[in-house]
N, C-alpha and C positions, 0 to 999 in steps of 0.2 A: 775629409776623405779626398781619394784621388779623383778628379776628374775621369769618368768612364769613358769620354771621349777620345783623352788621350791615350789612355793602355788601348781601345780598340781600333785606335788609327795607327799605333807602334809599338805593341806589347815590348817587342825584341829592347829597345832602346829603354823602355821603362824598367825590364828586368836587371838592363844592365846598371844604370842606378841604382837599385835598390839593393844589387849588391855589394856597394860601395859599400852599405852599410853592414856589412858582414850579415848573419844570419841566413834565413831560410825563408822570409817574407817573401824575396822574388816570385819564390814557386808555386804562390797563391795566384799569379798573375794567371796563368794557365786556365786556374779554375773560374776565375771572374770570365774568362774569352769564354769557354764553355758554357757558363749561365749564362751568359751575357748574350750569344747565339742562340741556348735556347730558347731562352725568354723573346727576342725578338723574331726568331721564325712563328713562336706560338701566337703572336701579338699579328702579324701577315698575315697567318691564316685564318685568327679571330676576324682580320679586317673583310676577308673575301665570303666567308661565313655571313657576316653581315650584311654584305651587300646583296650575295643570293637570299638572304631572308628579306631585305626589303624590297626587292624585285617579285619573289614568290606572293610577298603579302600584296602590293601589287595587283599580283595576279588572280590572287584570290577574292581581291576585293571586286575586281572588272566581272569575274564569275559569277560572283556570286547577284551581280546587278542583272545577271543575263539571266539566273532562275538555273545553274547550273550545277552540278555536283563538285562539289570541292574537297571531299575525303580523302582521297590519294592527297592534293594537295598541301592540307591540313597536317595529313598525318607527317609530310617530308618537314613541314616548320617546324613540329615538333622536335623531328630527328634534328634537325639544325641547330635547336634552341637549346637543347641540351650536347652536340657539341660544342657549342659556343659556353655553356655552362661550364664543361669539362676544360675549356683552354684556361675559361680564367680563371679556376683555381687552379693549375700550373703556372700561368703568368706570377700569379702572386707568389705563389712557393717560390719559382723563380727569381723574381725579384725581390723577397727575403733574404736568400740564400744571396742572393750577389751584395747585399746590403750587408750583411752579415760578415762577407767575406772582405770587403771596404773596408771596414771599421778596422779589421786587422793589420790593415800594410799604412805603415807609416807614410810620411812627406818625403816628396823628393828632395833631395838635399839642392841648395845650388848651385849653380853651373860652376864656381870657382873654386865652394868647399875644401879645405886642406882632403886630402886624398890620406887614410892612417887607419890602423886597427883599433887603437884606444889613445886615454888621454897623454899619454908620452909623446903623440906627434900632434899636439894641439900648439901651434905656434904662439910664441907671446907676437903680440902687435905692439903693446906701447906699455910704458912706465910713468908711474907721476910719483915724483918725490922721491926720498932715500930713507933708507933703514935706519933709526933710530938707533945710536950706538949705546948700546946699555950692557954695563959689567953683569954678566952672573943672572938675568934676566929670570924675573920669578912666570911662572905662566900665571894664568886667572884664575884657576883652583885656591890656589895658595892665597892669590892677591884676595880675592871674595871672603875668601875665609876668613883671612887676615882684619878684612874690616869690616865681617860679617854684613858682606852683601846677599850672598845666596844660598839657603840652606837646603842642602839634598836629602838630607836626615827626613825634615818634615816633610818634603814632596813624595818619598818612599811611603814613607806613613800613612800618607793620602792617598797615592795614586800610584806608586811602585816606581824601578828601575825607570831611568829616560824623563824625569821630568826635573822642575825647579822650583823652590819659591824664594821669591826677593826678596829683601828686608828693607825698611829701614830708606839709607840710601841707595840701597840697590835697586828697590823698587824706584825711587825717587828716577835716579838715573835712565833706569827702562822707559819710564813714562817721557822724561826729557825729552829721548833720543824718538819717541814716537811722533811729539809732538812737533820735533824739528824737523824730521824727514818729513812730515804732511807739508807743513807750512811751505816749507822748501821744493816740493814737487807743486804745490799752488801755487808759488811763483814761478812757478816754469811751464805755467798757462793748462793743468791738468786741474779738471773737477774734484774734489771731492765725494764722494759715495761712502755711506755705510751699510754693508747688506748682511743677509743673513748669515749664520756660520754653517748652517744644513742645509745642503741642496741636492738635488732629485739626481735620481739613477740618470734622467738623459741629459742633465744637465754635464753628468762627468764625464760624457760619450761622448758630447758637445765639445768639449776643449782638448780628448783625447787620451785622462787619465785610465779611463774604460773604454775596452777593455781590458786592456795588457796590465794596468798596475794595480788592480781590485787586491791585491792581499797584501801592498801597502794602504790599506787604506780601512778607517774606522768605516764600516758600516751600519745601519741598523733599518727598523721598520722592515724587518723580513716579511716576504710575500708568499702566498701556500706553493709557488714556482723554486722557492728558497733565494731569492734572489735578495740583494737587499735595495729596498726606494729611496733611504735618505743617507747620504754621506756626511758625517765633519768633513768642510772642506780642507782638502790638503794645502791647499793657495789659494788667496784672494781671487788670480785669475779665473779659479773654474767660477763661482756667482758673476763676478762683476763682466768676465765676458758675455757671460749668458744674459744680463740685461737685456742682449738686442739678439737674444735668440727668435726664429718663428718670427721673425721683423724686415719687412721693407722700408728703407728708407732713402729718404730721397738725398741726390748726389749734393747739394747744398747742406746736408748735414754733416759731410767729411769735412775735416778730420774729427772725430770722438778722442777726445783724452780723458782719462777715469784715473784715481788715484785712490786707494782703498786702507786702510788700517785693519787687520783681520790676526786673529790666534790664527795657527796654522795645525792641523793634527795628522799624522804619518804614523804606522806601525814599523815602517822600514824594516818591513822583513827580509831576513836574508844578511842583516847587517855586523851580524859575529864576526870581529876580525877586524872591524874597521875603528876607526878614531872616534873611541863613545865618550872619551874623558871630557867633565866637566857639563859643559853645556854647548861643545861643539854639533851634537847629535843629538835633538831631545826628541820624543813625541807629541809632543806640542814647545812650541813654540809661536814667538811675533815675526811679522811681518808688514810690510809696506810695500803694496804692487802697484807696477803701473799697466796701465792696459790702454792701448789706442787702436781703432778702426779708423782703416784711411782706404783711401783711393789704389787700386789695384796697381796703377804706373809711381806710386809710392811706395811701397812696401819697404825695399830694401834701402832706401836714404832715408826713410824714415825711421830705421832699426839705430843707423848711427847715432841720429836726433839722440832717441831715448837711450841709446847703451851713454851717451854723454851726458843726458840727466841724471841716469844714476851714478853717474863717475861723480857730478859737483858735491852730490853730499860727502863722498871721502876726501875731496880737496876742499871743502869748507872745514871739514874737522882735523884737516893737516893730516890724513894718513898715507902712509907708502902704500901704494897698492902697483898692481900691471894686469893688463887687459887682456886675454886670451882667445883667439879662435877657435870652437872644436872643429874635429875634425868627424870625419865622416864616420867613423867607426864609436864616437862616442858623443854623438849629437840627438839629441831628445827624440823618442816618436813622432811627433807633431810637427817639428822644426825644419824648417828650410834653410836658415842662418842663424847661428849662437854666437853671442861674443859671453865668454864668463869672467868677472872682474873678482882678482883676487888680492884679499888686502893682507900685508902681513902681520903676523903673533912670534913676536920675539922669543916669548915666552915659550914657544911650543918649535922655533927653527923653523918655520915653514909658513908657508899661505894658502889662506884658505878664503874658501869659495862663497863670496859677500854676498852676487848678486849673479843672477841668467838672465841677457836679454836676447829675442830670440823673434823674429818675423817666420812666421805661420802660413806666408803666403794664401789663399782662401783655401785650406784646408781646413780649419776649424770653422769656419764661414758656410763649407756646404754642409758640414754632420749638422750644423746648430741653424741651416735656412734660414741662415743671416746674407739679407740681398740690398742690394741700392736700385732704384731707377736712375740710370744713364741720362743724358739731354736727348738721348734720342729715342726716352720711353723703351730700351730695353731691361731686363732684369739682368742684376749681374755680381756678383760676391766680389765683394770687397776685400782686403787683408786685413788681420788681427796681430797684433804684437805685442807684447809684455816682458817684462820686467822687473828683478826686486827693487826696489827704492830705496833701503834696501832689508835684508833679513837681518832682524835685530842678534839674536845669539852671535854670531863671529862679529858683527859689527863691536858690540858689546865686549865681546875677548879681544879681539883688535884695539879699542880703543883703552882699556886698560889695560893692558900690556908695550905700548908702544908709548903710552904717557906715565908709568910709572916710574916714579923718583928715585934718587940714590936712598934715602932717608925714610924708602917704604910708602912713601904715599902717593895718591893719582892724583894728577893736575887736571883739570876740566878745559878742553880746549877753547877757544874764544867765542866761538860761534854758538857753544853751549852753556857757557856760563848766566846768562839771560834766564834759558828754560830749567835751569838745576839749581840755580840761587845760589853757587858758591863756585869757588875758582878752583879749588882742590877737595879731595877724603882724605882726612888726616888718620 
């Protein structure tokens, strides 16, 4: 969430940001100055309250040694104690309420941000490699079926619309391609983690997906509030950031790199209308995240670092891809900077969206009171930043689509031939 210091040292400038990002979040800012005033006038006068009751008791104590009557006396600490009673449960409501209202207004975008309504003005930044010239290109529907890698028949059967199961070599291939993106992010100096695939209500408030995206999102363990406690995570990020949630840690533990293997599960409500064919869009799906805590005067070179970790694995498997800025009108809740890397599907004319890497600046660091001690013994939020490694589905349509042969069959790129046991799917 936003630093409260700064909306109450320049609401005006903060609103003007947050209108970059189109919507109506700015005019939450209003309301935070509001709580934010009342709570601290009620907290002033709790303070003066205070101090006449330790003065009165004081008083009453010097009395009562002299053999004197202290009823009146007595009677006003009462009346004190219970207005000091009465602030601070407003203090609290108070501070709920502006807590509450936090959680709602996104990250300030940064200072250089493309300036745009939605993603038509999201600049490409840079290209690696060229389109693969292929007569007549079949997409991955065809190509899968073709050499029964993935059957949507049985995942319906199972589980309904939106899902997949592998076969075969299909499965073979998924599992490859998991196993080469770990390896591949472990040599680019990030840990490995395996964590759980359910994580708690404040866990998803923690990275940001709650509240705004709770009806994309499997919930369960309803509460008699109706709320729901435990999520499928929708991305690695929300667990593996949350490791060092409720954690101080000290400034010699920056930089944290975390690299995770996790199913992914999304309802993607709201999504009629958009590109559901094959396995571009499931409900579950693989992924490979990365996630790193660093030093606050890092954040944004250290976004490059990692948007360039997840670039090596599409130029280790020879794919065309190009790298994209968003722009302020179509950059994440949470996010300060996005770069989104998109790799191409001959098969489908177009490019799609591999991986988001995206510095958080300590937004996600104050919902989840994830702090560092300084060298100079202060406490102080760090930045968070992640990225896909990447998302298996397009990766997967990308890479058989762009190595399919005149003669029907996928060549297995070099760098996968190792973890797949064979050079093509005949």
């Amino acid at each position: 969430m936003l630093d409260i210091r700064i909306i109450r040292e320049n609401p005006q400038s903060v609103q003007e940001r947050l209108k970059l990002r189109g919507g109506s979040h700015w005019k939450l800012i209003d309301e935070v100055i509001a709580c934010d005033e009342k709570r601290r006038a009620a907290e002033t006068e709790k303070q003066i309250l205070q101090a006449q009751r330790k003065q009165l008791a004081k008083q009453i104590g010097m009395a009562k040694g002299k053999g004197e009557d202290t009823t009146d006396s007595e009677a006003e600490a009462r009346t004190i104690n219970a207005k000091i009673e009465a602030l601070d449960v407003g203090v609290e409501a108070a501070t709920l309420k502006q807590s509450e209202l936090l959680l709602h207004i996104p990250n300030l975008t940064h200072e250089e941000c493309p300036i745009g309504e939605d993603e038509t003005a999201n600049p490409v930044v840079r290209e690696w490699g060229t389109k693969p010239v292929i007569e007549e290109p079949k997409d991955h529907v065809e190509l899968a079926l073709h050499h029964q890698l993935i059957n949507w028949d049985d995942a319906t059967r199972i589980a309904g619309a939106g899902f997949a199961v592998y076969r075969g070599k299909g499965a073979k291939l998924e599992r490859a391609l998991i196993n080469f993106l770990l390896d591949t992010q472990a040599a680019n100096g990030y840990e490995e983690v395996n964590v759980p695939h359910l994580v708690k209500r404040e866990c998803m408030e923690g990275t940001g997906q709650l509240p705004k995206f709770e009806d994309d999102m499997y919930g369960t363990d309803r509460g008699e509030d109706g709320q729901n406690n435990l999520f499928l995570a929708p991305t690695a990020e929300v667990p593996v950031t949350n490791l060092y949630r409720d954690t101080l840690l000290a400034e010699k533990d920056l930089p944290i790199k975390m690299v995770a293997y996790t199913p992914c599960f999304r309802r993607e409500a709201g999504s009629a209308g958009r590109d559901n064919k094959g396995i571009i869009r499931m409900h579950q799906f693989d992924k490979v995240e990365l996630v790193q805590v660093v030093h606050p005067d890092e954040g944004f070179a250290t976004l490059e670092k990692l948007t360039a970790d997840a670039e090596s694995i599409l130029q280790k498997l020879g794919l065309h891809y190009r790298t994209i800025e968003l722009c302020s009108g179509d950059i994440g809740f949470s996010s300060a900077k996005t770069y989104d890397i998109e790799v191409w599907a001959p098969g489908h004319g177009k490019y799609l969206e591999v991986s988001s890497c995206s510095c958080f600046t300590d937004y996600q660091a104050r919902r989840m009171k994830l702090r560092y001690k300084d060298t100079e013994g202060k406490n102080r939020f760090p930045h968070t930043l992640n990225g896909s490694g990447t998302a298996l589905p397009r990766l997967y349509v990308a890479l058989i689509e762009q190595y399919q042969q005149a003669d029907g069959s996928i060549k297995i790129p070099n760098a996968l031939v190792s973890y797949f046991g064979a050079e093509i799917i005949g």
